[in-house]
BAKOL-847132 format. One record per residue (C-alpha): residue number from 1; x, y, z. Coordinates in Angstrom, 1 decimal, m for minus. Each point is the difference from the previous one (the first is absolute). Example, Ala and Ser with C-alpha at 12.3 -4.5 7.8 and 13.67 -1.06 7.14 Angstrom:
2
(1 (12.3 m4.5 7.8)) (2 (1.4 3.4 m0.7)) 
This chain:
330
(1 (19.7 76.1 7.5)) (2 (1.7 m3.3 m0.4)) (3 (2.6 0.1 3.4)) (4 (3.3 m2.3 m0.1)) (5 (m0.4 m3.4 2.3)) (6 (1.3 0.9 3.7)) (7 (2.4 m2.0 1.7)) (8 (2.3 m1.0 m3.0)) (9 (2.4 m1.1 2.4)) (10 (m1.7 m2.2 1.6)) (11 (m1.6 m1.4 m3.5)) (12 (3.6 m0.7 m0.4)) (13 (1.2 m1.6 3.0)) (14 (m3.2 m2.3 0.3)) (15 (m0.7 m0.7 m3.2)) (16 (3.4 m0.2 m1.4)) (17 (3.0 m0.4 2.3)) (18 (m1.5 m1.9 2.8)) (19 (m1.4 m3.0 m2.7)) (20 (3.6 m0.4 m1.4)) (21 (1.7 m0.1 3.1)) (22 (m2.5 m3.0 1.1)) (23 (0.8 m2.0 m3.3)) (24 (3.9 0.5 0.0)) (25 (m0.1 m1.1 3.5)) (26 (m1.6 m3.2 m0.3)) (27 (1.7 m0.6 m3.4)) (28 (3.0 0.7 1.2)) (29 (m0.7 m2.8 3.2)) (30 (m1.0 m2.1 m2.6)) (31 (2.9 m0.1 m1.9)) (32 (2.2 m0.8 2.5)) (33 (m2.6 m3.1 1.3)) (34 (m0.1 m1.1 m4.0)) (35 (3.3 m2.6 0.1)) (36 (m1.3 m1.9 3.0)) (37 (m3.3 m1.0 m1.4)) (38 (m0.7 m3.8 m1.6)) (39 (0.4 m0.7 m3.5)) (40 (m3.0 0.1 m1.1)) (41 (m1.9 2.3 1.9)) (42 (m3.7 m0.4 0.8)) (43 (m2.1 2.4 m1.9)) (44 (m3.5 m0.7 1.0)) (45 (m1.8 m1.3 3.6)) (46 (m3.0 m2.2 m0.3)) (47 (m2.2 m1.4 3.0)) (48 (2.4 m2.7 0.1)) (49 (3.4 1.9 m0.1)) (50 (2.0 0.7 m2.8)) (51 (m1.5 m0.8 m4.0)) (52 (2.3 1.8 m2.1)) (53 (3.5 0.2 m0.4)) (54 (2.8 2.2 m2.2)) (55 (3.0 2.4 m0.1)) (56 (0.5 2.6 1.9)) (57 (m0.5 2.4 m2.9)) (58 (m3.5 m1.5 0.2)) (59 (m0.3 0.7 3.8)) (60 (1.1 3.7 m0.2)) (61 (m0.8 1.2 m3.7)) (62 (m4.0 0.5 0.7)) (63 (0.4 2.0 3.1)) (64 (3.1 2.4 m1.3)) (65 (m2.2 0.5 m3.8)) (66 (m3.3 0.9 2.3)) (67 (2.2 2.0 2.7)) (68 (1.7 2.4 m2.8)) (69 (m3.5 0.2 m1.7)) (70 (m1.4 0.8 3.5)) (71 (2.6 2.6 0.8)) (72 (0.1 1.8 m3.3)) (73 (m3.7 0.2 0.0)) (74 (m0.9 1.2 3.1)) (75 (3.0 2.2 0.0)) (76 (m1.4 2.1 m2.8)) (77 (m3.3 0.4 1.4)) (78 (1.5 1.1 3.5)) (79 (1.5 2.8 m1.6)) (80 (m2.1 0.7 m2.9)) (81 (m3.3 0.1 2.2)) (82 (m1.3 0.8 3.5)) (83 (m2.0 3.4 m0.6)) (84 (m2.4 m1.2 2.4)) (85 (1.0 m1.5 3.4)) (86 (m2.3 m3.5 m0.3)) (87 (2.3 m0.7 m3.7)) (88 (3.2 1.2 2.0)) (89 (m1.0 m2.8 2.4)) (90 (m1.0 m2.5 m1.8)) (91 (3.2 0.0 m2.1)) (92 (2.4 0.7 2.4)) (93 (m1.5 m3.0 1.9)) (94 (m0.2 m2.6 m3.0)) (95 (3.6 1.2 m1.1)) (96 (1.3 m0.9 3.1)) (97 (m2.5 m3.2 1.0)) (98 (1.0 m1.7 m3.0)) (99 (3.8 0.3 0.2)) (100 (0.0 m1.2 3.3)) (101 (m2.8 m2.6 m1.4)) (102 (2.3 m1.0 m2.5)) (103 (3.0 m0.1 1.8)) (104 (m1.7 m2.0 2.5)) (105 (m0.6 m2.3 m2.5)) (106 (3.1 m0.7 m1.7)) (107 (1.7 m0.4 3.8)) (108 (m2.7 m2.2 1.3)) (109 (0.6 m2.7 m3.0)) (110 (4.1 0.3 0.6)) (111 (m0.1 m0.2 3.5)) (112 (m1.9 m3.3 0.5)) (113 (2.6 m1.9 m2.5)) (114 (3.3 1.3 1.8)) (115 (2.3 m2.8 0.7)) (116 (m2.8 m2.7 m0.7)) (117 (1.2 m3.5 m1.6)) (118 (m2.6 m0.2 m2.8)) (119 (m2.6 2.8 m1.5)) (120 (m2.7 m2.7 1.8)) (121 (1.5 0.7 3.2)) (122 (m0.6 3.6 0.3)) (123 (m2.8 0.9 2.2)) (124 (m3.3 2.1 m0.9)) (125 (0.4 3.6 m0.4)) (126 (m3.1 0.7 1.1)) (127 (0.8 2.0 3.3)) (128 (2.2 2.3 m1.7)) (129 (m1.9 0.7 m2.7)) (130 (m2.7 0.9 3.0)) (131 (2.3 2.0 1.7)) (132 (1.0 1.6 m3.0)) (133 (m3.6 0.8 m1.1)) (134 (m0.5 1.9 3.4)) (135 (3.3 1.8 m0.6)) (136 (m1.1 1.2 m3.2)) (137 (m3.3 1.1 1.6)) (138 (1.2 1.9 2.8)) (139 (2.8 1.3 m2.1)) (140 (m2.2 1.5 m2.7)) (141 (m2.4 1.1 2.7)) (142 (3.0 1.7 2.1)) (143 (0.8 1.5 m3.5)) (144 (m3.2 1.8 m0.9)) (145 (m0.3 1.2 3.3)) (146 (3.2 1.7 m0.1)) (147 (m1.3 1.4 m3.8)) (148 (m1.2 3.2 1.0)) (149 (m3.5 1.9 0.3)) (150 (m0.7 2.6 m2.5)) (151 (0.2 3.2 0.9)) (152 (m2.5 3.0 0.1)) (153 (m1.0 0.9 m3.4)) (154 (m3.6 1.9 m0.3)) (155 (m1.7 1.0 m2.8)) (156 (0.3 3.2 m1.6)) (157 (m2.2 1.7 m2.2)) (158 (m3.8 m0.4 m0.4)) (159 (m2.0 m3.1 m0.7)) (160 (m0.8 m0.6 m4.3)) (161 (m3.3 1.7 m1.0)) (162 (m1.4 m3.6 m0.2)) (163 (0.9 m1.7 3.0)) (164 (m3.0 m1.5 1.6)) (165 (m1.2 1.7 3.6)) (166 (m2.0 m1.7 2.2)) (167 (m3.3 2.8 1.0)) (168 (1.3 0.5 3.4)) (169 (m1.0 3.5 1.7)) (170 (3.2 1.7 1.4)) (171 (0.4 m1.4 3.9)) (172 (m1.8 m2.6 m0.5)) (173 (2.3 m3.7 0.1)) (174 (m1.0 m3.0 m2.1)) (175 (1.9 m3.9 0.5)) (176 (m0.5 m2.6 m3.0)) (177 (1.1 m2.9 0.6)) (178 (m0.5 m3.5 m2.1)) (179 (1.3 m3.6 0.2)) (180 (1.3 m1.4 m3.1)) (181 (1.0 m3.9 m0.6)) (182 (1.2 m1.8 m2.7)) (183 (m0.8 m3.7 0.5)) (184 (m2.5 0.4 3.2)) (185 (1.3 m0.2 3.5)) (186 (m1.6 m3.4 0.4)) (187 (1.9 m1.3 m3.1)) (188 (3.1 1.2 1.4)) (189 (0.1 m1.5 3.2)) (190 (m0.9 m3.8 m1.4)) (191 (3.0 0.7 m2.8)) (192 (2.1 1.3 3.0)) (193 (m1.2 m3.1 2.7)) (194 (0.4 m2.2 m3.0)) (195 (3.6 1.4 m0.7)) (196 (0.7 m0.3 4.2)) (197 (m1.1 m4.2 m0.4)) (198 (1.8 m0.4 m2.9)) (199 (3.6 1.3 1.4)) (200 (m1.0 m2.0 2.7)) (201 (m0.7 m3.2 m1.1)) (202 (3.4 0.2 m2.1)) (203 (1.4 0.5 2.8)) (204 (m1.6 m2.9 1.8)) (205 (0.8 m2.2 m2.6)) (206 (3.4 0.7 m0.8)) (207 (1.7 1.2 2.9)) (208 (0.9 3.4 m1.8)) (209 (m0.9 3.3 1.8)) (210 (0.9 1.9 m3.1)) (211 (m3.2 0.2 m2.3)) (212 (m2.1 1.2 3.6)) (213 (2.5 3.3 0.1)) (214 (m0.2 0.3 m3.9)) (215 (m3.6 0.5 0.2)) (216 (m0.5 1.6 3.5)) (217 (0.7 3.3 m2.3)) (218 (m2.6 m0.8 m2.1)) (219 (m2.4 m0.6 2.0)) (220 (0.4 3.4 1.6)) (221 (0.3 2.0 m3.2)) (222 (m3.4 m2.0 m1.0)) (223 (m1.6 1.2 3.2)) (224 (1.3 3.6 m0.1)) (225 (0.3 0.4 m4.1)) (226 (m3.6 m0.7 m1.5)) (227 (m2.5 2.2 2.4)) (228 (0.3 3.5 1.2)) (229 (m1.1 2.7 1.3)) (230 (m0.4 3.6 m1.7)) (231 (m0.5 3.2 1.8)) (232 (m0.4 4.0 m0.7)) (233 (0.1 2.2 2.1)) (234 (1.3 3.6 0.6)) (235 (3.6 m1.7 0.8)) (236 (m0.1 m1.6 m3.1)) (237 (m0.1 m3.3 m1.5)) (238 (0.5 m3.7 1.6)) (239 (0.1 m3.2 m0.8)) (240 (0.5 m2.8 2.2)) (241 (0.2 m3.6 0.0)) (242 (m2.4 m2.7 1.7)) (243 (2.1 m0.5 2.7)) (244 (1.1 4.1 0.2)) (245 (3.4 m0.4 m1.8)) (246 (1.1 0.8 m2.9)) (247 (m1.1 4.0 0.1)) (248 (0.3 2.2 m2.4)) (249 (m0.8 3.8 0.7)) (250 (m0.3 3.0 m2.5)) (251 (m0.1 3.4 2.5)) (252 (m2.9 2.3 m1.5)) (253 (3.2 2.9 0.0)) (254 (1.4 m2.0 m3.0)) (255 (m2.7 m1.1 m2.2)) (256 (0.4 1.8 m3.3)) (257 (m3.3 m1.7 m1.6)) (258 (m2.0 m2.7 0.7)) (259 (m2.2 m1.8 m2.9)) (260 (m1.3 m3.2 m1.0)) (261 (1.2 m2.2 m2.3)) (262 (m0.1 m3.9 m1.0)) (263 (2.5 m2.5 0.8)) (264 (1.1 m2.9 m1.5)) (265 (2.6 m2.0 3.4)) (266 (1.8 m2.7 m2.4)) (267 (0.9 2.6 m3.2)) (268 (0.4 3.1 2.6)) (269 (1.7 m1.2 2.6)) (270 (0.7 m3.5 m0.8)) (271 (m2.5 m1.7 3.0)) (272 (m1.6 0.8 2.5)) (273 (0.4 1.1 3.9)) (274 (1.9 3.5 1.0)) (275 (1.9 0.4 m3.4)) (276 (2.8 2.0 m1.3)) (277 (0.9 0.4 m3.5)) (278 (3.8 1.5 m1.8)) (279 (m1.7 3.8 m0.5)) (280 (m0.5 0.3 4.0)) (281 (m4.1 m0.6 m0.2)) (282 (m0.6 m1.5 3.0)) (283 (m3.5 m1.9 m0.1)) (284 (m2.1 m2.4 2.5)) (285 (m1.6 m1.9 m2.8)) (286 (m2.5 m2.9 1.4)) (287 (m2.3 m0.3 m3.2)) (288 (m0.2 1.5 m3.1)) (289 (m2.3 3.3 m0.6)) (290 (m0.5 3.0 1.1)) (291 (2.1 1.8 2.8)) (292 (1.7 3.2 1.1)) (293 (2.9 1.4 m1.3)) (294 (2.0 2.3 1.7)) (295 (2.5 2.4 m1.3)) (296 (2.0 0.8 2.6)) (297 (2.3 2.9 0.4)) (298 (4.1 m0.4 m1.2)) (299 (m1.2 m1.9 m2.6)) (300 (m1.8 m3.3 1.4)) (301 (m2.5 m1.9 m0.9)) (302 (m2.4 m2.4 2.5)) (303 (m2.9 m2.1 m1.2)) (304 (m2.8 m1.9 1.8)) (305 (m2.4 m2.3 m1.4)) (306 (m3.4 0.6 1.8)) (307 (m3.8 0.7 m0.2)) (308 (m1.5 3.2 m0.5)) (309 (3.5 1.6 m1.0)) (310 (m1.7 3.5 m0.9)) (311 (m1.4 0.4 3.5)) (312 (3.3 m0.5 0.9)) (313 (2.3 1.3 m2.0)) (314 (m3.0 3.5 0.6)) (315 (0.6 0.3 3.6)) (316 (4.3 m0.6 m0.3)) (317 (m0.5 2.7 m2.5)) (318 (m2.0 2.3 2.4)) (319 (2.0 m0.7 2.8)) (320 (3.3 0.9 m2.4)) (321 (m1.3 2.9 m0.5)) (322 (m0.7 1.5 3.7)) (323 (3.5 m1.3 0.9)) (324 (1.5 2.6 m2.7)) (325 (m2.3 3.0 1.8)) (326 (0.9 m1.3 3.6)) (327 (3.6 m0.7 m0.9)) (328 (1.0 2.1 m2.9)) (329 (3.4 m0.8 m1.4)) (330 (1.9 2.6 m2.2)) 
């Protein structure tokens, strides 16, 4: 039975209220900063300063057309979405990162220009843009945390006729476990030590701490996105990333079926890493192929690309199907 998405409220205040009231408060300081910029303002920073000039429509038009977009985007999905607590996150925490991201942005290129003589004399936004890129961060981080867990939901009913189980005597316990990676561990630390010299050396040449915190991110997501770890066992099943975060966790109570099926990342999910697509699936998608997909009780969906799927998704099903004699649910 498809359940409705819990904490609507909060879907609301995160997703929705929170975003807006970021944006009108930076446009509204913006507005008021607007008559004591130079005419014309700078537009674009080189390594040398300043390389492009215009209006001020030019200066502020971008940021308010990607803002609204942002805002009317993300505002639909917090409140249309969020069956599952890892989508609920995820949104809540883009939909706020990227007003305060944008915001950010649209205050840093103002600020520096305030009161200067000529568009050439305004300094490099660079440290705002920094700051404001850590804002946005521990914002949208502050804002999935506050997104709420699921609650309790087991299974009812009995497992489909057809649902693969594992030949496991009663009492006895079984783990299966299995690494899966998508471009190879070693591949992914030289992309993420190339990544690490490359902020680096921009920063070395140019004086502009910027790019290093643009791709500090990346290089973590790289690290923790493309190998993981998937377990079964009688609590259920677990994937973890290389460096033990991002988890993901199905309880054994709620599995309504587990099978295996074939995944395609880009047309599915639209990439790769810990995924989460409009319907509510949930997937950690590092390759294409087979994996395990999970139907999960109140109408949720989880998918994980790995080897030997039907070993797994055998023993999730055995293990589903003791939790419904040890903890019957009526």
């Amino acid at each position: 039975m498809t359940t409705r998405p819990p904490h609507r409220a909060r879907a609301w205040l995160l997703g929705v209220l929170l975003p807006v009231a970021i944006t009108a408060a930076a446009w509204v300081v913006v507005a008021a900063l607007l008559p004591r910029l130079p005419d014309p303002v700078a537009l674009h920073w080189g390594l040398d300063g300043v390389d492009r000039t215009g209006s001020v429509g030019e200066l502020v038009t971008s940021t308010a057309v990607i803002s609204a977009i942002s805002l009317v985007i993300m505002g639909t999905l917090s409140v249309l979405t969020g069956r599952q607590a890892l989508t609920r996150r995820m949104t809540l925490g883009a939909a706020t990162g990227l007003a305060t991201l944008f915001a950010g942005m649209t205050l840093s290129t103002v600020l520096v220009q305030v009161d200067a003589t000529s568009a050439f004399d305004a300094a490099s936004p660079d440290a705002s843009l920094t700051v404001s890129l850590v804002a946005a961060v521990a914002l949208g981080a502050l804002a999935g945390a506050l997104a709420g867990s699921d609650p309790d939901q087991p299974a009812t009913g009995d497992l489909p006729a057809d649902a693969l189980l594992a030949d496991l005597p009663e009492g006895q316990r079984a783990v299966w476990v299995r690494s899966v990676a998508g471009i190879g561990q070693t591949t992914t630390w030289v992309l993420a030590t190339c990544a690490v010299l490359l902020g680096v050396g921009f920063w070395l040449l140019s004086d502009m701490i910027f790019p290093v915190v643009v791709l500090a991110p990346v290089v973590v997501l790289m690290l923790t996105m493309t190998t993981w770890q998937v377990q079964v066992d009688a609590r259920g099943l677990s994937a973890r990333g290389a460096l033990g975060w991002p988890r993901l966790h199905v309880p054994a109570t709620e599995v309504e079926r587990a099978e295996v099926t074939q995944v395609n990342p880009f047309a599915e999910f639209g990439g790769w890493g810990m995924r989460t697509t409009v319907s509510g699936t949930v997937g950690v998608v590092v390759r294409k192929g087979e994996a395990i997909a999970v139907e999960r009780s109140g109408g949720r969906r989880i998918v994980v690309t790995v080897d030997d799927a039907a070993t797994g998704a055998a023993v999730l099903n055995t293990y589903a199907q003791r939790a419904r004699t040890t903890h019957p649910t009526h």
